[in-house]
C-alpha positions as a Markdown table, in Angstrom:
| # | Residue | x | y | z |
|---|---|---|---|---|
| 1 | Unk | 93.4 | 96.4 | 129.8 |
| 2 | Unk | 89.4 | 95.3 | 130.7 |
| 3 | Unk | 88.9 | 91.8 | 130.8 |
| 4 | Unk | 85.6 | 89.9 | 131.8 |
| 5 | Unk | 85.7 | 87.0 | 134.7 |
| 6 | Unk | 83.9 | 84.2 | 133.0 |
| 7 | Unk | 83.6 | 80.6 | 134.5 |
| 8 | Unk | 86.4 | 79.9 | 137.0 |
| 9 | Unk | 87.9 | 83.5 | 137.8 |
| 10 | Unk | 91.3 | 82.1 | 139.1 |
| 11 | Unk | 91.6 | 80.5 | 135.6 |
| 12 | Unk | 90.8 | 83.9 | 133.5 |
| 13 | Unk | 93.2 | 85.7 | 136.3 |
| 14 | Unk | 96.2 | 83.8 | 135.4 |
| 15 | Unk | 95.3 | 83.3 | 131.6 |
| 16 | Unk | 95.1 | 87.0 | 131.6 |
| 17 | Unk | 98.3 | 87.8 | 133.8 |
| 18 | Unk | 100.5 | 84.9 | 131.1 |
| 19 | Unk | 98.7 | 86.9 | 127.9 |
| 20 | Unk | 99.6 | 90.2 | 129.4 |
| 21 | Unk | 103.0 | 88.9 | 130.3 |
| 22 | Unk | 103.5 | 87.9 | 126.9 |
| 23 | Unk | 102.8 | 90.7 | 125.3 |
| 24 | Unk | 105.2 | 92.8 | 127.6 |
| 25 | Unk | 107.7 | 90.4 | 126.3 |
| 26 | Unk | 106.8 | 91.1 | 122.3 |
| 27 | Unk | 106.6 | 95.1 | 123.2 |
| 28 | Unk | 110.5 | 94.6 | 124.9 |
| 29 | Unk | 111.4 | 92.5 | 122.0 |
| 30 | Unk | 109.7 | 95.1 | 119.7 |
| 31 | Unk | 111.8 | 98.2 | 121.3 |
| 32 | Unk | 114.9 | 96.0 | 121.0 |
| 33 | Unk | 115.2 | 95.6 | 117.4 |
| 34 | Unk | 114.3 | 99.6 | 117.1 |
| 35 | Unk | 117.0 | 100.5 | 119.7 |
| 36 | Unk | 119.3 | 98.3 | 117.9 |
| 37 | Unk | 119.9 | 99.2 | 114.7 |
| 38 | Unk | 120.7 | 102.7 | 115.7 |
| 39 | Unk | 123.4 | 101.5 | 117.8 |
| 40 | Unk | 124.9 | 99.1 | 114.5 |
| 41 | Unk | 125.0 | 102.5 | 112.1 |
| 42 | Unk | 127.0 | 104.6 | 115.1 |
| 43 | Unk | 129.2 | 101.7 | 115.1 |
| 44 | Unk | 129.6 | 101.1 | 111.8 |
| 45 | Unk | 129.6 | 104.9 | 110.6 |
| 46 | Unk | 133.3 | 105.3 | 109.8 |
| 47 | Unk | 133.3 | 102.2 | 107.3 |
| 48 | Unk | 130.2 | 102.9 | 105.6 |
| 49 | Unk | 130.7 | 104.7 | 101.9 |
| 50 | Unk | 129.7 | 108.3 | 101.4 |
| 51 | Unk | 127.4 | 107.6 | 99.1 |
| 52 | Unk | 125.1 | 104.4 | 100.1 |
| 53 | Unk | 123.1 | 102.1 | 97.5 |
| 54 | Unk | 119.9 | 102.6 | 98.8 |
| 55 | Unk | 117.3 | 101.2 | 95.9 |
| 56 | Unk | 117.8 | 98.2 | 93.6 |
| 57 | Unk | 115.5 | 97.6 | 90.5 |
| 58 | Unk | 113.5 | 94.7 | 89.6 |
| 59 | Unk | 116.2 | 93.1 | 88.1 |
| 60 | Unk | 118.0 | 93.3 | 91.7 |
| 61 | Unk | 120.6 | 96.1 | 90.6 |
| 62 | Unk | 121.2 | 98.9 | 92.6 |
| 63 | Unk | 120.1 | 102.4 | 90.9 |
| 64 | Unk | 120.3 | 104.6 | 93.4 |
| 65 | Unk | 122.0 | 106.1 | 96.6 |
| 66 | Unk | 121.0 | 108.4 | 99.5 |
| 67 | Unk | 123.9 | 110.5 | 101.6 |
| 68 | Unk | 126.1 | 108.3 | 104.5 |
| 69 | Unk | 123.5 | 109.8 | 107.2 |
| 70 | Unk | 120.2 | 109.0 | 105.5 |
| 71 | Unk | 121.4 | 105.8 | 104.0 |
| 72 | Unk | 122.9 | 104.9 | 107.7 |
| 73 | Unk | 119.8 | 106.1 | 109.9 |
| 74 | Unk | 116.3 | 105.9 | 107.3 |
| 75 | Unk | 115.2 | 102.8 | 108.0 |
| 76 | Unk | 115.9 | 103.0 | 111.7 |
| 77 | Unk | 113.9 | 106.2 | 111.9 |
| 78 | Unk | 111.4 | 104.6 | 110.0 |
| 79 | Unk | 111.3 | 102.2 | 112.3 |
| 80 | Unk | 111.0 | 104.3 | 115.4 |
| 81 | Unk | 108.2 | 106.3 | 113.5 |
| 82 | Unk | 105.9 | 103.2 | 112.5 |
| 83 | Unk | 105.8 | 102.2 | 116.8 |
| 84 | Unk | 105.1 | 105.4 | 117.9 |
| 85 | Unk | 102.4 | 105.8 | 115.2 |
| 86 | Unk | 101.0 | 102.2 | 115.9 |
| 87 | Unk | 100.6 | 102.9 | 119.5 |
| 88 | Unk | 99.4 | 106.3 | 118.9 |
| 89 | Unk | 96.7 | 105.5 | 116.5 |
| 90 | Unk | 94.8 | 102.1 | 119.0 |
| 91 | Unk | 95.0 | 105.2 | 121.5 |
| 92 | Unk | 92.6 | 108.0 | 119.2 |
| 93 | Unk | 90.3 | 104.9 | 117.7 |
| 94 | Unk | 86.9 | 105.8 | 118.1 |
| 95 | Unk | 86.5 | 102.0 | 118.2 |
| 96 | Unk | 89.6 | 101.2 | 120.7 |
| 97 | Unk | 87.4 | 98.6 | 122.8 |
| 98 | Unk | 87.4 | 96.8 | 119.5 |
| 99 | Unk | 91.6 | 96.7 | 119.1 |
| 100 | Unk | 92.0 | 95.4 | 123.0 |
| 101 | Unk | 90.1 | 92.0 | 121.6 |
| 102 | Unk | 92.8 | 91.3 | 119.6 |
| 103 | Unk | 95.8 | 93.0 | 121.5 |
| 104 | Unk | 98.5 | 90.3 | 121.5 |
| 105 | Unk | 97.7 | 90.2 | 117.8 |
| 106 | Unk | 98.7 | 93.6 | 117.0 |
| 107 | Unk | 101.6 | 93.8 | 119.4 |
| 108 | Unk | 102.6 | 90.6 | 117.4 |
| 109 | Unk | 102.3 | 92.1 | 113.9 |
| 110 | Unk | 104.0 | 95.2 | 115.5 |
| 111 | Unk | 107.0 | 92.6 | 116.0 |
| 112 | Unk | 106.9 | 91.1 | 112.6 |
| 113 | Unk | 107.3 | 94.6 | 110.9 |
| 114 | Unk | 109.6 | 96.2 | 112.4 |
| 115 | Unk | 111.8 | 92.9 | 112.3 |
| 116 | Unk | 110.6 | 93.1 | 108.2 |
| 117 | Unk | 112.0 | 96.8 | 108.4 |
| 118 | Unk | 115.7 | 95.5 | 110.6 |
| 119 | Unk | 115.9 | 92.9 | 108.4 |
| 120 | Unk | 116.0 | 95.6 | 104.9 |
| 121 | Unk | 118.5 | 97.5 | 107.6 |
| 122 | Unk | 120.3 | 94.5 | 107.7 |
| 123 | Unk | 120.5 | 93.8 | 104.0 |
| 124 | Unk | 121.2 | 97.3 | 103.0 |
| 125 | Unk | 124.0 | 98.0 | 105.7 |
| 126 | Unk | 125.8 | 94.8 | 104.7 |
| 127 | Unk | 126.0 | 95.5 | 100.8 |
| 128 | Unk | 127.0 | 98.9 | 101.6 |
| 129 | Unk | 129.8 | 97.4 | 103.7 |
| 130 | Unk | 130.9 | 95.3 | 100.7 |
| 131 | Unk | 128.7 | 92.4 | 101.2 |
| 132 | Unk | 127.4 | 91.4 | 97.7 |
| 133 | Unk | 124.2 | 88.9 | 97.5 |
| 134 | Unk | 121.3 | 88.5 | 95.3 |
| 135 | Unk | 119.2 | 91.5 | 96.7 |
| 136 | Unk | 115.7 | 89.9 | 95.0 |
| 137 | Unk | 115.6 | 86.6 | 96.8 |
| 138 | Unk | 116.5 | 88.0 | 99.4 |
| 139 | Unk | 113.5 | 89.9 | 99.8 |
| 140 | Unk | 111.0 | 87.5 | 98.3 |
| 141 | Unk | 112.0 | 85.4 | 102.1 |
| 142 | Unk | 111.0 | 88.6 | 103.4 |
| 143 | Unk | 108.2 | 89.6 | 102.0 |
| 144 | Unk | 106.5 | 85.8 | 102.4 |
| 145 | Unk | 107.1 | 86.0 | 105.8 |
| 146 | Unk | 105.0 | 89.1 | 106.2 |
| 147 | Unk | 102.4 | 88.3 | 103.5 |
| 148 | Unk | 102.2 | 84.8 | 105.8 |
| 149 | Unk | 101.7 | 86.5 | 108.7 |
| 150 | Unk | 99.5 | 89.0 | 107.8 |
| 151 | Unk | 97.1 | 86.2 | 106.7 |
| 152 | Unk | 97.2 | 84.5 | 110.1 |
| 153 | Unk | 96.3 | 87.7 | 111.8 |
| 154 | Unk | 93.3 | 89.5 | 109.4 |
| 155 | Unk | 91.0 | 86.9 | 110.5 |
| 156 | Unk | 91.7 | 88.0 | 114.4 |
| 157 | Unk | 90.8 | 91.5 | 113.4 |
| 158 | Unk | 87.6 | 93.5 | 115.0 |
| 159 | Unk | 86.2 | 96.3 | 113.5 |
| 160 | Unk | 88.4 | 99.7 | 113.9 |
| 161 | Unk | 89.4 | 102.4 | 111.8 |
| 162 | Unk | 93.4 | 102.2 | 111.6 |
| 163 | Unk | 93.7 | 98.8 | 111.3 |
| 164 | Unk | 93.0 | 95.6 | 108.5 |
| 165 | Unk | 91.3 | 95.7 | 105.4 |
| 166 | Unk | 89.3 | 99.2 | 105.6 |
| 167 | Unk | 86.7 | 100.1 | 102.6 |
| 168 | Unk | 83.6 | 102.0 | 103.1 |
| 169 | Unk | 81.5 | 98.3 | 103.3 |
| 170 | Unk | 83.6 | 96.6 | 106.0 |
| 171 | Unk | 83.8 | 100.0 | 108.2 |
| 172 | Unk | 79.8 | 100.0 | 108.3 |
| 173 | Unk | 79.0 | 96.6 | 109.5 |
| 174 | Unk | 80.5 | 93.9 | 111.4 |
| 175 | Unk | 79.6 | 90.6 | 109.1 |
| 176 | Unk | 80.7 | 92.6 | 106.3 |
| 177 | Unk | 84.1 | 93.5 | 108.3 |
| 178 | Unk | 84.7 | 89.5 | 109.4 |
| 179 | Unk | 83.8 | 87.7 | 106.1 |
| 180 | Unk | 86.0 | 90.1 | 104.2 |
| 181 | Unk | 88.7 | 89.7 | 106.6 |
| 182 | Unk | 88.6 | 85.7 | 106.8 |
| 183 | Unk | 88.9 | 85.7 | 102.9 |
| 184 | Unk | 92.0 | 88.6 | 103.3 |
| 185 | Unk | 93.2 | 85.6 | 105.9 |
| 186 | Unk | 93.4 | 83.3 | 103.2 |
| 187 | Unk | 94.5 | 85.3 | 100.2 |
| 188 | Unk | 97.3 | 86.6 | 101.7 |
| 189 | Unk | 98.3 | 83.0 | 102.6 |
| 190 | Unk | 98.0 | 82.5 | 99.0 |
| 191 | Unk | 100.2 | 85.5 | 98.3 |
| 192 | Unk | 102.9 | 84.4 | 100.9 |
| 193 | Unk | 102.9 | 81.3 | 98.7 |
| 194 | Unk | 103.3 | 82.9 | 95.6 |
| 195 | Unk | 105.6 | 85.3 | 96.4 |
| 196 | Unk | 107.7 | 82.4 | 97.7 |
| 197 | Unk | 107.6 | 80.5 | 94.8 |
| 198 | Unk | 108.9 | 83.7 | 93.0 |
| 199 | Unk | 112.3 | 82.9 | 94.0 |
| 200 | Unk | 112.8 | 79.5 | 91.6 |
| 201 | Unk | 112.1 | 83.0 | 88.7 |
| 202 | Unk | 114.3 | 85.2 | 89.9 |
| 203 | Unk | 113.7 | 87.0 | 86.5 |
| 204 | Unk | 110.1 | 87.6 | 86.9 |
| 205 | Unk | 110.5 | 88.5 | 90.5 |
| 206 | Unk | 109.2 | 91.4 | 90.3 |
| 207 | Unk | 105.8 | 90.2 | 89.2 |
| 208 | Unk | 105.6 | 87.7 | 91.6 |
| 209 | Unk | 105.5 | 90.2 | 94.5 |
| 210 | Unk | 103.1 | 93.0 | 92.6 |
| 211 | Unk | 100.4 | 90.8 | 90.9 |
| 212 | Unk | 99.1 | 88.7 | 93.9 |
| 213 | Unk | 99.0 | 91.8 | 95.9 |
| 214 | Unk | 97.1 | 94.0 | 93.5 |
| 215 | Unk | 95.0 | 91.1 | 92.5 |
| 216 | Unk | 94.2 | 90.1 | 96.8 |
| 217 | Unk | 93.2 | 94.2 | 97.3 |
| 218 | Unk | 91.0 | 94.2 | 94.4 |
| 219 | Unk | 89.4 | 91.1 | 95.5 |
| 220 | Unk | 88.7 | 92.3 | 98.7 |
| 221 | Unk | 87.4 | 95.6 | 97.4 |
| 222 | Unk | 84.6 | 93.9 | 95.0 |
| 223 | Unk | 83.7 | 91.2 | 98.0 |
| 224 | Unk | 83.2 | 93.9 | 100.6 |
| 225 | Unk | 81.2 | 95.3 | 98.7 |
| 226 | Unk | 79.2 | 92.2 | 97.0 |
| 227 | Unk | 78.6 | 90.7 | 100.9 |
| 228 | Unk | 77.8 | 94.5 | 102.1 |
| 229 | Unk | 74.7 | 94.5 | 99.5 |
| 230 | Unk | 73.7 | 91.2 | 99.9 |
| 231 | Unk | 73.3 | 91.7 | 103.8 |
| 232 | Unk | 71.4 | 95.1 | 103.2 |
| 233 | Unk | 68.5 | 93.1 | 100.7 |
């Protein structure tokens, strides 16, 4: 990774050797819970059902099942897919100088997914071993979670092709990329919020998780696009 010396170079030496440091640490964290969950299903084969709930409705029913392999390894190949395509795709970015800015934010976000994706392993394993919960609020946790951190890290976003809130206005110019961005900050605060709140209705759950989503990406869609002609005038 490039860094530039500025004012004291002994300072930006070590506040580059603790952010690098720390980022190994999110990365060995990262491969953990992907290593992991393989290890649980090999373990816990022989006890798992032959056919595994794999899907439940809004309604948090189950309604339908995959095979004892699929329903045993999906998520952790998933899983294993998503990192390699993550750190495949900052490697081919035409604009890869960009993603180094904001590095420990992506290896962060990295994290937080795939810990989203043990999490549903974790969830789906333990119904299937006879563990029975209410499936919908235990997502709606999950899901805020993400929601919240994806808000915290839009904002830290640089212009890039793989990554963030991509429309044809943002990927053209830079002010058009950070003002949409700061606002996809904020609204996905919002839907963290919401989508947390959706747990007091467990009936209308569902709705809670699909209209502040919809409603944030066609937001962001029309303001790209407003700022993008406004800046062109």
């Amino acid at each position: 990774m490039k860094f530039k010396v500025q004012g004291n170079p002994i300072k930006s030496l070590l506040n580059y050797r603790i952010n690098y440091n720390i980022m190994k640490v999110i990365r060995f964290v990262t491969i953990l819970f992907i290593i992991l969950p393989f290890l649980i299903s090999i373990f816990a084969y022989s006890y798992l059902p032959d056919r595994m709930v794999s899907h439940w409705n809004a309604k948090g029913n189950p309604d339908d099942t995959l095979t004892k392999f699929w329903g045993a390894f999906l998520l952790p190949i998933v899983s294993l897919s998503l990192f390699f395509l993550f750190v495949f795709l900052i490697r081919i970015d035409p604009l890869k100088k960009n993603i180094q800015k904001f590095m420990g934010y992506y290896e962060g976000f990295i994290l937080i997914l795939i810990l989203f994706l043990f999490y549903l392993y974790s969830l789906m394993t333990l119904w299937n071993l006879g563990y029975k919960f209410n499936m919908n609020i235990m997502m709606l946790v999950s899901l805020s979670a993400l929601m919240g951190y994806i808000g915290f890290f839009l904002p830290k976003l640089k212009r890039n092709w793989f990554i963030g809130i991509r429309t044809p206005w943002t990927l053209s110019n830079d002010k058009v990329w950070h003002k949409t961005h700061l606002l996809g900050g904020y609204l996905f605060e919002v839907c963290a919020i919401i989508i947390f709140i959706g747990i007091f209705f467990e009936t209308y759950a569902f709705y809670f998780i699909i209209l502040p989503i919809l409603l944030t990406a066609i937001i962001l869609m029309v303001y790209s696009y407003i700022v993008f002609k406004k800046i062109k005038k």
